[in-house]
C-alpha positions in Angstrom: 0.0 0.0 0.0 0.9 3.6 -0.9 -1.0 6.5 1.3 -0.4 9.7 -0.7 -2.1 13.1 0.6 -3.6 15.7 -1.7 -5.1 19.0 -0.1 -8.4 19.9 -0.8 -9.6 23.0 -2.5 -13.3 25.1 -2.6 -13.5 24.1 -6.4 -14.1 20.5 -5.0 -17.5 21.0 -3.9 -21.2 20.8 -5.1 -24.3 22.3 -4.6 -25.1 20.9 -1.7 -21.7 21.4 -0.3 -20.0 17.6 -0.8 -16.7 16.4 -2.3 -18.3 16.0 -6.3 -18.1 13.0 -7.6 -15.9 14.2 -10.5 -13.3 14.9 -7.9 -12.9 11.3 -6.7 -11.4 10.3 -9.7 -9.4 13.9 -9.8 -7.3 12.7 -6.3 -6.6 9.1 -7.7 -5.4 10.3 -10.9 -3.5 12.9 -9.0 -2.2 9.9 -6.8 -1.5 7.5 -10.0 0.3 10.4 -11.5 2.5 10.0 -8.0 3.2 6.6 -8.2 4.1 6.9 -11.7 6.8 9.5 -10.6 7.6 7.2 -7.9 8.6 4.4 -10.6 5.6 2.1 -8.8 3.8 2.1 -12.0 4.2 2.1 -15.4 3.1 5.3 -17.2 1.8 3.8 -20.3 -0.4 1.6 -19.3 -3.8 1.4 -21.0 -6.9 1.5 -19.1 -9.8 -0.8 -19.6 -12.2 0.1 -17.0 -12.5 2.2 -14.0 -14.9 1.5 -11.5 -16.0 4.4 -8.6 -17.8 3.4 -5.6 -19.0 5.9 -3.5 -19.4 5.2 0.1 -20.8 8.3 2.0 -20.0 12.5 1.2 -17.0 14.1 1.9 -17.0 17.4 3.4 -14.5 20.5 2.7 -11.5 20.3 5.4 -8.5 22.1 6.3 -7.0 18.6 6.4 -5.8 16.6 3.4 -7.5 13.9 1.8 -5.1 10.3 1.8 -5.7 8.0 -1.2 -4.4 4.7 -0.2 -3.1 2.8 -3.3 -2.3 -0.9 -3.8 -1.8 -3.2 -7.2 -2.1 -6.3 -8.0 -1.6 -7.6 -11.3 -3.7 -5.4 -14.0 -6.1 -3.8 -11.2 -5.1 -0.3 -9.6 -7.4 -0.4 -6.1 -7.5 3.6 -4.7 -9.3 4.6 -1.5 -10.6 7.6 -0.9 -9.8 8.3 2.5 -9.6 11.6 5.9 -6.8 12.7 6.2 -6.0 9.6 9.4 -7.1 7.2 7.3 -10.2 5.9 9.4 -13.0 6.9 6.9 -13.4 5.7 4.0 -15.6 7.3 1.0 -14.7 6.3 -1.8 -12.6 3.5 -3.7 -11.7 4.2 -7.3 -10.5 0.6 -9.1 -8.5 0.6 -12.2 -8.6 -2.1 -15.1 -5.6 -2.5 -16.9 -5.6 -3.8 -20.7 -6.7 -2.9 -24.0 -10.5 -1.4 -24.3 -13.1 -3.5 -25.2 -14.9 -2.2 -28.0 -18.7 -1.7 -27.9 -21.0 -0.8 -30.8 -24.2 0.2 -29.4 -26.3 3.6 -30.6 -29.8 2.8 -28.9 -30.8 5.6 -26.3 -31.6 9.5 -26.5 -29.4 11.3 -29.0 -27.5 13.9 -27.6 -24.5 16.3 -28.3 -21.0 16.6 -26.5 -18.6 19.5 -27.1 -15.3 19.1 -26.0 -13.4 22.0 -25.1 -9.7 22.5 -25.8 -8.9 22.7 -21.6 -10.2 19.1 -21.6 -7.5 18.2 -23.4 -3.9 16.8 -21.7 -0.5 16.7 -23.5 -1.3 14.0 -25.5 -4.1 15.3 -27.3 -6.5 13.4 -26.1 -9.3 14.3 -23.4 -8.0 13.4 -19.6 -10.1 10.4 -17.6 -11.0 13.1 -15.4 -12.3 15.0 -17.6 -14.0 12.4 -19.4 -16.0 11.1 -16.2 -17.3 15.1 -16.0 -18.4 14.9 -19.7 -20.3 11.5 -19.1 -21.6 13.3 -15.6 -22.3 16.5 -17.3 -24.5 14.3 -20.6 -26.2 12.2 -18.3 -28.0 14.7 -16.3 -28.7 16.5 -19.0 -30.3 13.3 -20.1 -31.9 12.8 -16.6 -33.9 16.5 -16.9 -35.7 15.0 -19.8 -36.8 11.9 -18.1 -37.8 14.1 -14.8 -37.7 17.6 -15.5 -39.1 18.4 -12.1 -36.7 16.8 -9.7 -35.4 18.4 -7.2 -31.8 19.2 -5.9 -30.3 16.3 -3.6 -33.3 13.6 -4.4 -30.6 11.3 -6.0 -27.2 10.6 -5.1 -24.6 8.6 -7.5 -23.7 5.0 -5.7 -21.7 3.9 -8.9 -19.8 4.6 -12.0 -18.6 2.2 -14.4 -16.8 3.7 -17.1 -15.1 1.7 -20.0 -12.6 4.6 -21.8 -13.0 3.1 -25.2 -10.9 4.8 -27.9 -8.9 8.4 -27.3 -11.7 11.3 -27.3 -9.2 14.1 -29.3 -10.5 17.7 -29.5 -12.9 19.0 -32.5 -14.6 21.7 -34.1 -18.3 19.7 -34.3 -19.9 18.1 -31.4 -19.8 14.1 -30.5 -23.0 12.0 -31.4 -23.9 10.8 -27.6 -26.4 8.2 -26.9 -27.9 7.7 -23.3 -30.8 5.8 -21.6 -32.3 4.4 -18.2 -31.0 0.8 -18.3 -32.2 -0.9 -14.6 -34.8 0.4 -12.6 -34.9 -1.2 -9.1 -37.3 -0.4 -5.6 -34.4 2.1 -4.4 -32.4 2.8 -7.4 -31.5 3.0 -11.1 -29.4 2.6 -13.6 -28.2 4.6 -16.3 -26.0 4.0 -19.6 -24.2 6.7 -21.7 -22.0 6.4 -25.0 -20.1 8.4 -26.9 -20.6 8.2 -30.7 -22.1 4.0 -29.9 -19.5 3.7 -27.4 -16.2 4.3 -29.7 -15.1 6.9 -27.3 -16.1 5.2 -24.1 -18.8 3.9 -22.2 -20.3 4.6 -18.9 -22.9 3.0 -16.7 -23.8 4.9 -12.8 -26.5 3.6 -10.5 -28.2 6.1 -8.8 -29.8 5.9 -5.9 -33.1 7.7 -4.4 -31.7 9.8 -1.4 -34.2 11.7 1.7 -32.2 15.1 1.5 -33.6 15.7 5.2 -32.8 12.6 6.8 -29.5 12.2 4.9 -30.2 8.5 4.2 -31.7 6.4 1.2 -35.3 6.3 0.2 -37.5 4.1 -2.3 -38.4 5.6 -5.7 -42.1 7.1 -5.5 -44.7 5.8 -8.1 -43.8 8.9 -10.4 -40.3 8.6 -10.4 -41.0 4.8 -11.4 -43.2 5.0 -14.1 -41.2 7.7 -15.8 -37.8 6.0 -15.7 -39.2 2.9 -16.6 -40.8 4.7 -19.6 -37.4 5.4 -20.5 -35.9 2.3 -20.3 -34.3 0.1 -22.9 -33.7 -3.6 -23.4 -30.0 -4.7 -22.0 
């Protein structure tokens, strides 16, 4: 194991003032990038699949966050952890190998722009930056299934993102596809690709959340019916 500490900055939060979820994979990058330095991994090692679990929020500190790094084999395990190591919020696992490619344009069509600052030195968008595109489509996605939600009645549980090919910058927008693919008592699913999934695929679970109480709920009748309205075939 490897416990590297990266400070924490007012940039990192959300709306309702919590680590977003964007940021998780923003420290383990930051910590790969370390190890990398460190010559405990190899620097050109392609990634297959990155998995984000997130346990509970993580508040703005004073303190630094500690991302506790182990491998073994191909997988790259990272936990989000305070600054003692005690808590743990959120574990970021790595996949390495080549991308498996997926051809798949079912779903809502939607646009992506990518920006030039969402681009790293190799011309190609950043991981981080990728999760925050796939973030940014899917609730733009999500506002057309429930356009009335409000603030803090869902919380992300999981991300599964396959990278797929390198996203470089362009001039014209990506073709993005995105629908609801599970619908469960407490939670659902939802599936985003970019241009059928050339440019990477990503899958989060979402889960119905009591604002008030700070705990999980069951999806109301409403909330059912119209996300399973919207769901495809797997």
């Amino acid at each position: 194991m490897h416990d590297i500490r990266i400070p924490m900055r007012w940039a990192d939060l959300d709306q309702l003032n919590h680590v977003n979820n964007v940021v998780y994979v923003d420290y383990a990058m930051e910590a790969r990038a370390q190890l990398v330095d460190e010559s405990l991994l190899d620097d050109d090692l392609p990634i297959r699949r990155v998995r984000v679990e997130f346990m509970r929020p993580l508040l703005l500190s004073s303190k630094p966050v500690t991302v506790r790094s182990s491998v073994d084999g191909d997988v790259l395990t990272q936990e989000i952890r305070s600054h003692d190591g005690s808590a743990l919020f959120s574990t970021v696992v790595t996949e390495h190998g080549r991308p498996e490619p997926i051809d798949d344009d079912r779903g809502t069509p939607l646009q992506m722009w990518v920006r030039r600052s969402d681009v790293g030195p190799d011309g190609a968008v950043t991981l981080t930056r990728l999760f925050e595109l796939f973030q940014e489509t899917r609730i733009m996605s999500f506002a057309s299934v429930i356009p009335h939600r409000q603030a803090g009645r869902f919380v992300v549980g999981r991300v599964e993102l396959d990278p797929g090919e390198s996203l470089p910058w362009r001039r014209e927008p990506y073709p993005v596809q995105s629908h609801i693919s599970h619908v469960g008592r407490s939670s659902f699913s939802s599936t985003t690709r970019i241009d059928g999934g050339q440019y990477g695929s990503a899958t989060a679970t979402l889960v119905g959340f009591d604002l008030t109480n700070q705990r999980s709920r069951r999806l109301d009748d409403d909330e059912r019916e119209a996300l399973t309205a919207a769901m495809l075939p797997a």
